[in-house]
C-alpha positions in Angstrom: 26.0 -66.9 -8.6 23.8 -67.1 -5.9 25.2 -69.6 -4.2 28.5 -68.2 -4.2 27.3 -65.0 -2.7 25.4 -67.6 -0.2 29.1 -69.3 0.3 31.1 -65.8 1.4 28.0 -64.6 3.0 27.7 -67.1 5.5 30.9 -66.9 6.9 31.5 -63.3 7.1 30.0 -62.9 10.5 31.5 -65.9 11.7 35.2 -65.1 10.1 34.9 -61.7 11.9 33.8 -62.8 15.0 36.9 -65.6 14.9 39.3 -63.2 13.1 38.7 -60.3 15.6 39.7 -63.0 19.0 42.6 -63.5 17.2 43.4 -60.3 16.5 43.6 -59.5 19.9 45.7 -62.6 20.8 48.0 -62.0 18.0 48.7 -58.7 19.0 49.1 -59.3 22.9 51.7 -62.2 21.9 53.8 -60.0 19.0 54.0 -57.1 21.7 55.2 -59.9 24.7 57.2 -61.5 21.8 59.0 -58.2 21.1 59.2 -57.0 24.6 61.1 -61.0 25.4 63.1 -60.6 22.1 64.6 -57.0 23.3 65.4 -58.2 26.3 67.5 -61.6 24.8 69.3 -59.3 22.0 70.3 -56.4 24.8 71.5 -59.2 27.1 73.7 -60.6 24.7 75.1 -57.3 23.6 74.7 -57.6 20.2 74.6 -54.0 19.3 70.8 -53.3 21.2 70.8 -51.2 24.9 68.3 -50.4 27.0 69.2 -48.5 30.1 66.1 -49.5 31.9 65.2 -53.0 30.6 61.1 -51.6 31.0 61.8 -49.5 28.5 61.9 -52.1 26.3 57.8 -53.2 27.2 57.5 -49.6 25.9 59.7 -49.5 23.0 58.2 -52.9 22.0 54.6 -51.3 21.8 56.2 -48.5 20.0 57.0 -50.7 17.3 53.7 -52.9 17.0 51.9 -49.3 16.6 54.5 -48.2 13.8 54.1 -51.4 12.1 50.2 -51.2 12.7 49.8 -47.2 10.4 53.4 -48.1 8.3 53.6 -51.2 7.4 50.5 -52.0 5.2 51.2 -49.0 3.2 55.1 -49.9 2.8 54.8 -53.3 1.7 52.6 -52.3 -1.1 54.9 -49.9 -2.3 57.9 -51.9 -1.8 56.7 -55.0 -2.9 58.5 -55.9 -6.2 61.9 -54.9 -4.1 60.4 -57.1 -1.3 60.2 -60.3 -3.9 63.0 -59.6 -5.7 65.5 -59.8 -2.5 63.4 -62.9 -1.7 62.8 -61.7 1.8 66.6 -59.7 2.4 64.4 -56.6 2.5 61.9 -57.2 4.5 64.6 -58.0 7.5 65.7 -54.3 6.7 62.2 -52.9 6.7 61.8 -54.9 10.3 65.3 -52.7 11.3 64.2 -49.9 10.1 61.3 -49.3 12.0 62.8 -50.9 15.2 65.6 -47.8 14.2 62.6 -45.9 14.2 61.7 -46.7 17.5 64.9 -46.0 19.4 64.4 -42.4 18.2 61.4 -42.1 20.3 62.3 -44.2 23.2 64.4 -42.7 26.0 67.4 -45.0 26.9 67.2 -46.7 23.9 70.0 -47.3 21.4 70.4 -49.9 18.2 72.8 -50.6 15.5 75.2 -52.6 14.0 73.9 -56.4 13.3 71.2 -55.8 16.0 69.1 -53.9 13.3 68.9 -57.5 11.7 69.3 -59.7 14.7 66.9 -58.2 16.9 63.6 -58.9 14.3 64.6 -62.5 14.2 64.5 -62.3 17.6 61.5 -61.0 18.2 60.2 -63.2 15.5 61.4 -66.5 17.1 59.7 -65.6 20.8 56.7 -64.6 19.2 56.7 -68.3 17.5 57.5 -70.1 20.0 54.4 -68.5 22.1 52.2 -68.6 19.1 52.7 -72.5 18.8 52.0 -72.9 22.8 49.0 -70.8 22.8 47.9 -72.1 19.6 47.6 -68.7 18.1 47.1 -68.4 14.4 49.5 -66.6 12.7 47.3 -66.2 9.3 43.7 -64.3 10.9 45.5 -61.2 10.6 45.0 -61.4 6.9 42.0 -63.3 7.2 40.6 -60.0 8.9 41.6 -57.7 6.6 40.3 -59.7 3.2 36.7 -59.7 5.2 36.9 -56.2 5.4 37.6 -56.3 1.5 34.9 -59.0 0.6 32.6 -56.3 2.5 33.9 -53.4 0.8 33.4 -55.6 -2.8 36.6 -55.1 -3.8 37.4 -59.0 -3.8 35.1 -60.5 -6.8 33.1 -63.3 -6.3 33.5 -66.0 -8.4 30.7 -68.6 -10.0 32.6 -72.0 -10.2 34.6 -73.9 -8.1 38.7 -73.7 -8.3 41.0 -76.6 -7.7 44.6 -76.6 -5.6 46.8 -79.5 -6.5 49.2 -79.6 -3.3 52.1 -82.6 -4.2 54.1 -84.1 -1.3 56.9 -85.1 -2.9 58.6 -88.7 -2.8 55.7 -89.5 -0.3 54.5 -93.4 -1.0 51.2 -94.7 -0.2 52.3 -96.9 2.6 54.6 -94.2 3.9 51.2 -92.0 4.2 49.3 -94.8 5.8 51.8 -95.4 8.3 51.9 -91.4 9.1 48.0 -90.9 8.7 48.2 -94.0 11.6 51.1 -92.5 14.3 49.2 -89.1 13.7 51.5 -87.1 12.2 48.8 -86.0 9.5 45.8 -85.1 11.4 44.0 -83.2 8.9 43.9 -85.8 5.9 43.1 -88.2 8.8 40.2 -86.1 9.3 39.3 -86.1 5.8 39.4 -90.0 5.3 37.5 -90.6 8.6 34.6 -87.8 7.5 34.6 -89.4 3.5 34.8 -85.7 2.0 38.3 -87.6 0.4 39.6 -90.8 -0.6 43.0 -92.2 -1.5 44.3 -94.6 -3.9 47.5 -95.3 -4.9 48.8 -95.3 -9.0 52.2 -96.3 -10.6 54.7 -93.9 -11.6 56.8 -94.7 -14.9 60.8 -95.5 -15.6 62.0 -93.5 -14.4 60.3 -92.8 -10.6 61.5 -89.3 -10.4 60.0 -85.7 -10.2 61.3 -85.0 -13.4 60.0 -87.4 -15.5 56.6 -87.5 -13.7 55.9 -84.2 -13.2 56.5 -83.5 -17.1 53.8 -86.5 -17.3 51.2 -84.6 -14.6 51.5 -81.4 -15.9 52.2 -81.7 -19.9 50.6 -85.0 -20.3 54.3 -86.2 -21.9 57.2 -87.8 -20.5 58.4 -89.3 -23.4 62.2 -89.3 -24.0 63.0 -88.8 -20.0 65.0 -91.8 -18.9 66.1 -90.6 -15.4 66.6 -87.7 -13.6 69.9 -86.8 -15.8 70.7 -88.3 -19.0 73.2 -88.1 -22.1 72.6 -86.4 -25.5 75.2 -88.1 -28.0 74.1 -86.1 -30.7 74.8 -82.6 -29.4 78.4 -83.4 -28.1 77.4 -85.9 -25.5 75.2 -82.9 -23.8 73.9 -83.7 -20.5 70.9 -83.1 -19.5 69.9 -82.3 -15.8 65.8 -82.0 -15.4 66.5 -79.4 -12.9 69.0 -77.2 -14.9 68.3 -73.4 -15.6 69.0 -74.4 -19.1 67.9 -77.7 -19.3 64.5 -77.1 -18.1 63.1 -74.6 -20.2 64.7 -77.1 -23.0 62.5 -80.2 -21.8 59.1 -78.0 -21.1 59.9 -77.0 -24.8 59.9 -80.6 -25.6 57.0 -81.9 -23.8 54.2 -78.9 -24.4 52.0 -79.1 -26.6 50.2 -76.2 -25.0 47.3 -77.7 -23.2 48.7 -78.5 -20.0 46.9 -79.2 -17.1 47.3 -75.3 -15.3 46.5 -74.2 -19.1 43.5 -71.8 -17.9 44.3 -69.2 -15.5 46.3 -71.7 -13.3 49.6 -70.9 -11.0 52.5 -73.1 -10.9 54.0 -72.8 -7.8 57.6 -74.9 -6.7 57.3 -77.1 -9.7 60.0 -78.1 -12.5 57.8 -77.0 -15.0 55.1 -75.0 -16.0 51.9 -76.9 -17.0 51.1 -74.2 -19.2 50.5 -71.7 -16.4 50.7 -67.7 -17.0 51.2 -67.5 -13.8 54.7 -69.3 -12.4 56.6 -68.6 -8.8 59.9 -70.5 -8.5 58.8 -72.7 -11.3 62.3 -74.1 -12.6 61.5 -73.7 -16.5 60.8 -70.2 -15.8 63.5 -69.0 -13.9 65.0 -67.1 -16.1 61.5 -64.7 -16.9 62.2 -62.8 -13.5 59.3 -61.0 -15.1 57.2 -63.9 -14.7 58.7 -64.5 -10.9 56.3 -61.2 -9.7 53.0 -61.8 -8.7 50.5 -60.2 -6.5 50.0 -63.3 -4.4 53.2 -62.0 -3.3 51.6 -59.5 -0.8 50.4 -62.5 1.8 54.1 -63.2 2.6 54.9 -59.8 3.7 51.2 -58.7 4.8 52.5 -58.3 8.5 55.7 -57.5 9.7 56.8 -60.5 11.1 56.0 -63.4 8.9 58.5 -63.4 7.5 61.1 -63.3 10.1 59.5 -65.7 11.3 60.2 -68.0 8.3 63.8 -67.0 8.8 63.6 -67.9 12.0 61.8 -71.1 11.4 64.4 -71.5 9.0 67.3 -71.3 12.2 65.7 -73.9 14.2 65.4 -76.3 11.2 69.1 -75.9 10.9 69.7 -77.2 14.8 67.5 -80.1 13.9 69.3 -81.4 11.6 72.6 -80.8 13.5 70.7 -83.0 16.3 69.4 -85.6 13.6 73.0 -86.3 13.1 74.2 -86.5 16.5 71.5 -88.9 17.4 72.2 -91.3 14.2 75.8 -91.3 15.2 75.0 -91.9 18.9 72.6 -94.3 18.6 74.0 -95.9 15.6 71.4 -95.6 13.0 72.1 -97.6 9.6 72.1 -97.3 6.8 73.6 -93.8 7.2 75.1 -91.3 5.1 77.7 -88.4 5.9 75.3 -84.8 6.0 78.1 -82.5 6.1 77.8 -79.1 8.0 76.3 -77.8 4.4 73.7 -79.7 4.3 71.0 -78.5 7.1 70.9 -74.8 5.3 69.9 -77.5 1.4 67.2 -79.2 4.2 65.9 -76.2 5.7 65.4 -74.4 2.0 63.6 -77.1 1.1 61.7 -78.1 4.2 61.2 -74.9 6.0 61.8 -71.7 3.7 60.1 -73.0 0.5 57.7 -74.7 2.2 56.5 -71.7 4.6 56.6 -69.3 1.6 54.9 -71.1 -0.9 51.9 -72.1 1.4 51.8 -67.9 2.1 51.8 -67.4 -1.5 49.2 -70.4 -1.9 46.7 -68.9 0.5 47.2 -65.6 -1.2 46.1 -67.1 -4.3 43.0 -68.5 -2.7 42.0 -65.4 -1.1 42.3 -63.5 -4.3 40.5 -65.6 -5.7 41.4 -65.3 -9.4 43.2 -68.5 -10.3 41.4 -71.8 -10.8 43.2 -73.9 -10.7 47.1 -74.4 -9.0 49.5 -76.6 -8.4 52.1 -76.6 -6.0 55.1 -79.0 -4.6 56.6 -79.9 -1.0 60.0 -80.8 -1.1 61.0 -81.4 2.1 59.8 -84.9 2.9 61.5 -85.9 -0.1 64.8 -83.8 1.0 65.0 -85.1 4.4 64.0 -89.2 3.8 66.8 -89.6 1.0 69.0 -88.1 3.9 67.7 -89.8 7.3 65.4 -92.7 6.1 62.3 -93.3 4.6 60.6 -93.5 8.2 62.8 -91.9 10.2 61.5 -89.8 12.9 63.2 -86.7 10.7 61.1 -87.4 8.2 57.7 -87.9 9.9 58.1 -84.8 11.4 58.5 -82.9 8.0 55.0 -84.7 6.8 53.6 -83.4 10.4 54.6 -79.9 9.1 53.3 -80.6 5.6 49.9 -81.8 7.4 49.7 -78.2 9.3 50.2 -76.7 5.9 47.4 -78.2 4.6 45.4 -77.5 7.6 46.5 -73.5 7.1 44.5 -73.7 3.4 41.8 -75.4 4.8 41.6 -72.5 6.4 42.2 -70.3 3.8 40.0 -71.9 1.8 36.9 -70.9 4.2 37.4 -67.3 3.9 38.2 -67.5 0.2 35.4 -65.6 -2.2 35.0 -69.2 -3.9 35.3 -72.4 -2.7 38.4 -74.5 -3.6 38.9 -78.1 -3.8 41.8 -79.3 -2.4 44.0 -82.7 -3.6 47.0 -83.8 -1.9 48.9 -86.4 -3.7 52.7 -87.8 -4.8 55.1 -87.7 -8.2 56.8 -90.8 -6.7 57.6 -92.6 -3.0 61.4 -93.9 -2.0 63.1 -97.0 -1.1 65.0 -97.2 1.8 68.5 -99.0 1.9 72.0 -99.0 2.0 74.3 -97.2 -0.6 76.0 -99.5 -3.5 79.5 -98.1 -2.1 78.4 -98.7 1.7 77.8 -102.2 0.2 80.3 -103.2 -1.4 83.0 -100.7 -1.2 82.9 -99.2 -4.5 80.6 -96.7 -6.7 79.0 -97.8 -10.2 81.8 -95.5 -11.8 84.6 -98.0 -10.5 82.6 -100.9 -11.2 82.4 -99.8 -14.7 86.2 -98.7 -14.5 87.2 -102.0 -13.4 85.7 -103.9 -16.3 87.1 -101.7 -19.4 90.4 -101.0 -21.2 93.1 -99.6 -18.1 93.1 -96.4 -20.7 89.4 -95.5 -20.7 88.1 -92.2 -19.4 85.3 -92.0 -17.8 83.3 -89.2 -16.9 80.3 -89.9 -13.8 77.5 -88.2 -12.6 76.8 -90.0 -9.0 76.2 -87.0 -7.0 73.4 -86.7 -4.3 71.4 -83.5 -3.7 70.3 -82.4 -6.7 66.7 -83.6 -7.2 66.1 -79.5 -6.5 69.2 -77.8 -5.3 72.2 -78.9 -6.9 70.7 -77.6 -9.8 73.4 -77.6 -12.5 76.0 -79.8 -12.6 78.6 -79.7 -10.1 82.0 -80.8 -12.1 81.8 -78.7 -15.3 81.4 -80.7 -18.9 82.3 -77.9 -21.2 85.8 -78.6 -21.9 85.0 -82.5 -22.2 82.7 -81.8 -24.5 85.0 -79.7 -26.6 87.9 -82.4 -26.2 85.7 -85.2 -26.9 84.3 -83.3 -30.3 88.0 -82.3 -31.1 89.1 -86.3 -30.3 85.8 -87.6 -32.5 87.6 -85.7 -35.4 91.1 -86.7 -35.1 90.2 -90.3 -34.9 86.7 -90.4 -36.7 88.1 -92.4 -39.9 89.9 -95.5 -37.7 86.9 -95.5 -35.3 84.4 -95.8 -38.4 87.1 -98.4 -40.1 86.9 -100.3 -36.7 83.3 -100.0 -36.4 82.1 -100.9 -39.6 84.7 -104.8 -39.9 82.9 -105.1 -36.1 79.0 -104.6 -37.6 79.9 -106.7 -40.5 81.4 -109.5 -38.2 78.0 -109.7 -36.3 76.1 -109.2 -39.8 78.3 -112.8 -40.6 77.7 -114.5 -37.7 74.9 -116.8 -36.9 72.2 -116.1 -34.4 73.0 -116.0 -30.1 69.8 -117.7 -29.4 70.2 -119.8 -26.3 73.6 -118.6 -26.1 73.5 -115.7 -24.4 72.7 -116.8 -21.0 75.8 -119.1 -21.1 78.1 -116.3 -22.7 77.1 -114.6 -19.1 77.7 -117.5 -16.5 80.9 -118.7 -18.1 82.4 -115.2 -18.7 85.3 -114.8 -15.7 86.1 -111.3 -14.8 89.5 -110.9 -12.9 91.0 -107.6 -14.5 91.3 -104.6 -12.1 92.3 -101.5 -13.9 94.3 -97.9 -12.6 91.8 -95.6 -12.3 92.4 -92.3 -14.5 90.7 -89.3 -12.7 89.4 -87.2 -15.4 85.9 -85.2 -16.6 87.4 -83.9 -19.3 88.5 -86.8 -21.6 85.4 -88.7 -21.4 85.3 -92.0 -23.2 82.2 -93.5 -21.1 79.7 -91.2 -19.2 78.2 -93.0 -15.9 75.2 -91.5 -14.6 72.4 -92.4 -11.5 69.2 -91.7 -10.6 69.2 -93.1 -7.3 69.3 -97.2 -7.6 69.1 -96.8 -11.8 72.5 -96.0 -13.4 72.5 -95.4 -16.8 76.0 -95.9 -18.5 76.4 -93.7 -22.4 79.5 -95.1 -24.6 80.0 -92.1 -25.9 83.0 -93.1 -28.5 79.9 -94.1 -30.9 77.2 -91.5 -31.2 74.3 -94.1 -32.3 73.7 -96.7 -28.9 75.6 -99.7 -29.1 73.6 -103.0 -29.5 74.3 -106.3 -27.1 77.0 -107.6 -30.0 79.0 -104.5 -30.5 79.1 -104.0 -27.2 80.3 -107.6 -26.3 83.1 -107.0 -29.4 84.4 -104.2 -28.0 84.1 -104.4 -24.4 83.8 -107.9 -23.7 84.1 -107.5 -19.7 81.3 -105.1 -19.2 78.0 -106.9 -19.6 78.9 -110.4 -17.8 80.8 -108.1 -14.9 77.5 -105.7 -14.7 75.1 -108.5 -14.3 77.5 -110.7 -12.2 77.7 -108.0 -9.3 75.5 -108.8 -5.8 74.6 -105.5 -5.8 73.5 -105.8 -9.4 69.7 -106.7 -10.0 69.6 -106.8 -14.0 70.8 -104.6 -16.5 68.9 -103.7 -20.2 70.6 -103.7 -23.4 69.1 -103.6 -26.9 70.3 -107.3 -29.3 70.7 -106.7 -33.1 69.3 -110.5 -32.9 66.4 -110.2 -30.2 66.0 -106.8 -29.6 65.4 -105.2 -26.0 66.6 -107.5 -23.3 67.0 -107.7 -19.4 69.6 -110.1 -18.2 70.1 -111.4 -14.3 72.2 -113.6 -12.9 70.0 -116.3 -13.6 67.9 -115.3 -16.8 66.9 -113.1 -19.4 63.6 -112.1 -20.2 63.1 -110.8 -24.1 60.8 -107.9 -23.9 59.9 -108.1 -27.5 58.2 -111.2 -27.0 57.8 -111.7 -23.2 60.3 -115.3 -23.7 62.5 -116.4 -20.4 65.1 -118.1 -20.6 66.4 -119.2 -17.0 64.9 -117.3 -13.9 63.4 -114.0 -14.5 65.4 -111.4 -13.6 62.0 -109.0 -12.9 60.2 -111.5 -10.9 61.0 -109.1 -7.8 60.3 -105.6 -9.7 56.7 -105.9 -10.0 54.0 -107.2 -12.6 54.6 -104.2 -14.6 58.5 -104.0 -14.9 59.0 -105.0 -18.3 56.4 -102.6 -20.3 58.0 -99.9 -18.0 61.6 -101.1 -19.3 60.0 -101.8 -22.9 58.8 -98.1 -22.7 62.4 -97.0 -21.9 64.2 -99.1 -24.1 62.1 -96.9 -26.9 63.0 -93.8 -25.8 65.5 -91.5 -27.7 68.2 -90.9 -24.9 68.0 -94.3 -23.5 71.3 -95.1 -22.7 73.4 -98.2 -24.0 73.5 -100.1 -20.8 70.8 -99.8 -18.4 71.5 -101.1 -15.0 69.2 -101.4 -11.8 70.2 -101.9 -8.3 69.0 -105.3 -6.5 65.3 -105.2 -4.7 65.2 -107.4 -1.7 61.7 -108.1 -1.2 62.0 -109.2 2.3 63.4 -106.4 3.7 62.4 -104.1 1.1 65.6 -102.5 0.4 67.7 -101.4 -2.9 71.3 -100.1 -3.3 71.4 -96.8 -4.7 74.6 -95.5 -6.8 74.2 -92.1 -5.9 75.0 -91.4 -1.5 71.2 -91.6 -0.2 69.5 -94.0 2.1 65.9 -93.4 0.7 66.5 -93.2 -3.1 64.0 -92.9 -5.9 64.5 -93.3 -9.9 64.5 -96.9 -10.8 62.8 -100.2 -10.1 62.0 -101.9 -6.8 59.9 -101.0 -3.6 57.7 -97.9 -2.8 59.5 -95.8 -5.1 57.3 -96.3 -7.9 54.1 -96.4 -5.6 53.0 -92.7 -5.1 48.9 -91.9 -4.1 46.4 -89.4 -4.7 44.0 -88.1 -2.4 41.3 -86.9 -4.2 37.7 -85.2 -3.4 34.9 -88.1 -2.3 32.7 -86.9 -5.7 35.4 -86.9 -8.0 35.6 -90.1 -10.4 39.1 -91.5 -11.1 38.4 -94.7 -12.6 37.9 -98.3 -11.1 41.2 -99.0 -12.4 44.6 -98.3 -11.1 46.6 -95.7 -12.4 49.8 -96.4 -14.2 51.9 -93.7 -15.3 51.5 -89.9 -14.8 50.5 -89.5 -18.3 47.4 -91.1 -17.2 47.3 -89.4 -14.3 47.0 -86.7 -16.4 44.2 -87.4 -18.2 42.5 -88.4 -15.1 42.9 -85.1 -13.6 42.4 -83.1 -16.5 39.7 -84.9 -17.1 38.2 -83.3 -13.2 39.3 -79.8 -14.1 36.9 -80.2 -17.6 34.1 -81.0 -15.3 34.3 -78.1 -12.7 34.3 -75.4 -15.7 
């Protein structure tokens, strides 16, 4: 313990000596800030007057002295109303005492939207100075929880904590290349002083936040084949990792209780919990808004403007991404997808909004001092490379604002009462590359379409934005569901009389071996059927997860081996496998069991055998105990198909309408890192799979206790 007091001790003088210079410049800049953001709102007549526009240097000063005896005391009553309108009140509070103000103030009248307008004002100017002058916007706090630490009302703790901060969909060579261009100075900093090292380590099938964040955090990914997936067995349910409903369904699944943020952790931005009693915008625990309150809380509304300023921030990320899309279609960057005007408010929730208030909740944390250990995800390099490119300058500029938040809880982490060790790693990287239908002019949905019965419904799931924000799924399911029970039971006897002559005619007929390859390369596919728009009447269920599409026959609850399906849809295997943009597809034999088939081979996964070229010679050494793993899983669909990986350029073809795409095989996508403290031990051996990564980390936290 004595070393700990030793730890605060030390920097108390130093943090109040620091902490009181920026004091003073953070006050001279709010009150030119507010003075410059009066001025622009009164200007553009927006419901603020000043007959004298001095009296607005004065009213300005009014309103930092208000803020300075009100505001502390305010927020901590408020604060549940402040959380629960995620921010909404906080812009009224701002109004309010602006409203204040103008009763003091001679020649000085607000209303209307100006009661809102004029704090974002104010909050933008005094940014945009803060940035020039390099002002930081967190000593404010920093001050006050000295003043506490003196006072002994912060607790000083005897062991070390841990913060887990993931950057998702960031690969290793994506991170080089960044760490190099200096867009990341502060991990540069730490790999060129040796207090961290990286290494990368191999996600799983599938490479997607989902699947290997239930493997970080629970230690079990089983029965997770993609970022959405079908449920036969409960009405041909599907599932969607990031679903209010569906998520607090998988973290029931996975737990076994012991997961990594198991003692008096915090899961912050995360899909699930990892055990943690304490959870802010954790997506299995949305529902608890009991569980959404925490104290941490207070650091995001601690001063008046922060968060305006976040809002604010928020504003300007909006323009950028209007620019983004101007350039791209000026300059003629490909691959390129359609945004939309939608779409910069989705990349500045995740990039700018999240982001901002989940560091100030982090640093909170840390200053408090009572979790040990937390975890926390970045979304919005992931967000913004599946939009603009996997190295687009879009994109290395959100890692350059990931980079300062890590820098703000280096910070943090020197005036915390403990110290904190800080790890910055991945759940998965991306691979860049034009879209299937930019391709070849049509999705997996009409590929499939095209090789069945003219009659056949089918029912996809090929939409982009919803790793995080689509959320639920955006054509509703619930009246397929109930027409494809109510269809199961009308024709359940002819389907079962059909079913059962068709197992008993492959029971009868001799073994495929060294048959099937040829049944592929001689089968001609020249039948294009109508296509029959329809959600509801679902005979076949097409699904993606960026360049893996996972196709569910959902006519027969149990999955369809390679014979049935070649009985009763004859056209759909040899067209799958015969498409360019194709790269192999997996189907479980009666005869041989789980098999990948390429234009040009099979390899048998029961046994390793290859017959022809290997259709995973391009997918990495590990491709077919990833696919074997799959192939076992519960919900594995009946056809598995992957895009094609072109090693050269190192490009796939996603299904879903993203040009850096994550989910199956091929490229960075499955090549995330971990950057982990210079004493911690995480094996000679690479990584493979985040259930290992798991233990690996678990392992560290067992250590520090």
């Amino acid at each position: 313990m004595e070393d700990m007091e030793k730890y605060v001790l030390d920097w108390q003088d130093t943090v109040q000596d620091r902490s009181r210079f920026y004091w003073i410049g953070r006050s001279l800049i709010m009150w030119i800030g507010g003075f410059l953001g009066f001025l622009i709102i009164d200007y553009l007549s927006l419901g603020l007057n000043f007959t004298d526009w001095y009296m607005a240097f004065f009213a300005a000063g009014l309103v930092g002295l208000l803020n300075v005896l009100f505001w502390p005391i305010l927020t901590k009553i408020l604060l549940p109303f402040l959380v629960f309108t995620v921010g909404i009140g906080a812009l009224l509070l701002n109004g309010f005492f602006i409203w204040l103000a103008s009763n003091f103030v001679d020649g000085f009248t607000i209303g209307g939207p100006a009661l809102i307008l004029t704090p974002l004002a104010m909050a933008a100017v005094t940014t945009f100075l803060s940035a020039i002058l390099t002002i930081d916007d967190d000593a404010t706090y920093y001050r006050n929880v000295i003043k506490k630490v003196k006072k002994g009302k912060i607790k000083l703790k005897g062991k070390k904590g841990v913060i887990f901060l993931e950057i998702d969909g960031l690969s290793l060579n994506v991170l080089n290349e960044a760490i190099k261009k200096g867009y990341m100075p502060t991990l540069q900093k730490w790999l060129e002083e040796g207090t961290h090292k990286v290494t990368g380590w191999e996600t799983d099938l599938s490479s997607q936040t989902g699947a290997s964040q239930a493997g970080i955090l629970h230690g079990n990914n089983k029965d997770i084949p993609a970022f959405r997936w079908v449920e036969k067995e409960k009405n041909n349910k599907i599932m969607v990792s990031t679903g209010f409903s569906d998520a607090p369904i998988i973290e029931k699944r996975i737990s076994d209780g012991n997961g990594l943020l198991k003692n008096k952790g915090a899961s912050r931005s995360n899909l699930f919990s990892g055990d943690a009693a304490d959870v802010i915008f954790t997506y299995s625990q949305l529902k608890n808004l009991r569980r959404f309150y925490s104290r941490a809380w207070y650091y995001v509304y601690s001063y008046p403007s922060n968060f305006t300023r976040i809002v604010a921030l928020f504003c300007w990320d909006v323009l950028l991404d209007f620019a983004s899309q101007f350039v791209h279609f000026v300059m003629n960057i490909k691959p390129r997808i359609k945004r939309g005007f939608i779409y910069p408010f989705v990349r500045a929730g995740a990039n700018v909004f999240l982001r901002e208030i989940t560091t100030a909740v982090l640093i909170g944390d840390m200053l408090a001092g009572e979790i040990d250990v937390a975890y926390v995800t970045y979304l919005g390099y992931d967000e913004i490379a599946h939009h603009s490119g996997v190295r687009d300058w879009d994109a290395f500029y959100a890692l350059k604002k990931l980079d300062r938040q890590v820098h703000r809880l280096e910070n943090a982490q020197k005036y915390a009462p403990r110290p904190y060790e800080l790890v910055v790693q991945s759940d998965h990287g991306q691979t860049n590359g034009a879209t299937f239908l930019q391709r070849y002019g049509l999705t997996l949905e009409d590929l499939v379409r095209d090789l069945m019965p003219p009659e056949t419904m089918i029912y996809s799931e090929l939409s982009s934005n919803e790793d995080h924000f689509g959320q639920m799924i955006q054509n509703p399911i619930e009246d397929s569901k109930q027409y494809m029970k109510d269809k199961s039971e009308m024709v359940a006897d002819e389907t079962k009389y059909i079913f059962d002559k068709a197992v008993k005619k492959i029971d009868d007929t001799p073994a495929f071996k060294g048959k099937v390859l040829n049944y592929l390369q001689r089968h001609n596919i020249n039948k294009i059927s109508e296509k029959t728009p329809s959600s509801g009447e679902a005979q076949v269920i097409v699904l993606a997860s960026g360049n893996l599409g996972l196709i569910y026959l959902t006519e027969h609850v149990e999955r369809l081996n390679f014979e049935q399906i070649k009985i009763f849809y004859p056209d759909l295997i040899p067209g799958l496998v015969q498409h360019e943009g194709v790269g192999f597809i997996m189907v479980r034999s009666q005869e041989f069991g789980p098999m990948v088939m390429g234009k040009k081979g099979i390899h048998y996964l029961t046994d390793g055998t290859i017959e022809g070229e290997d259709p995973l010679a391009v997918f990495g050494p590990r491709a077919d105990s990833h696919l074997s793993r799959t192939d076992s899983f519960k919900y594995a669909p009946d056809i598995l198909v992957n895009s094609f990986h072109d090693p050269v350029t190192n490009e796939v073809a996603a299904f879903e309408e993203l040009v850096g795409s994550h989910g199956g095989l091929g490229g960075e996508q499955t090549q995330p890192f971990i950057l982990y403290p210079s004493g911690w031990d995480v094996g000679s051996e690479k990584i493979i799979g985040a259930e290992n990564l798991y233990k690996v980390l678990k392992n560290q936290l067992d250590k520090l206790r």
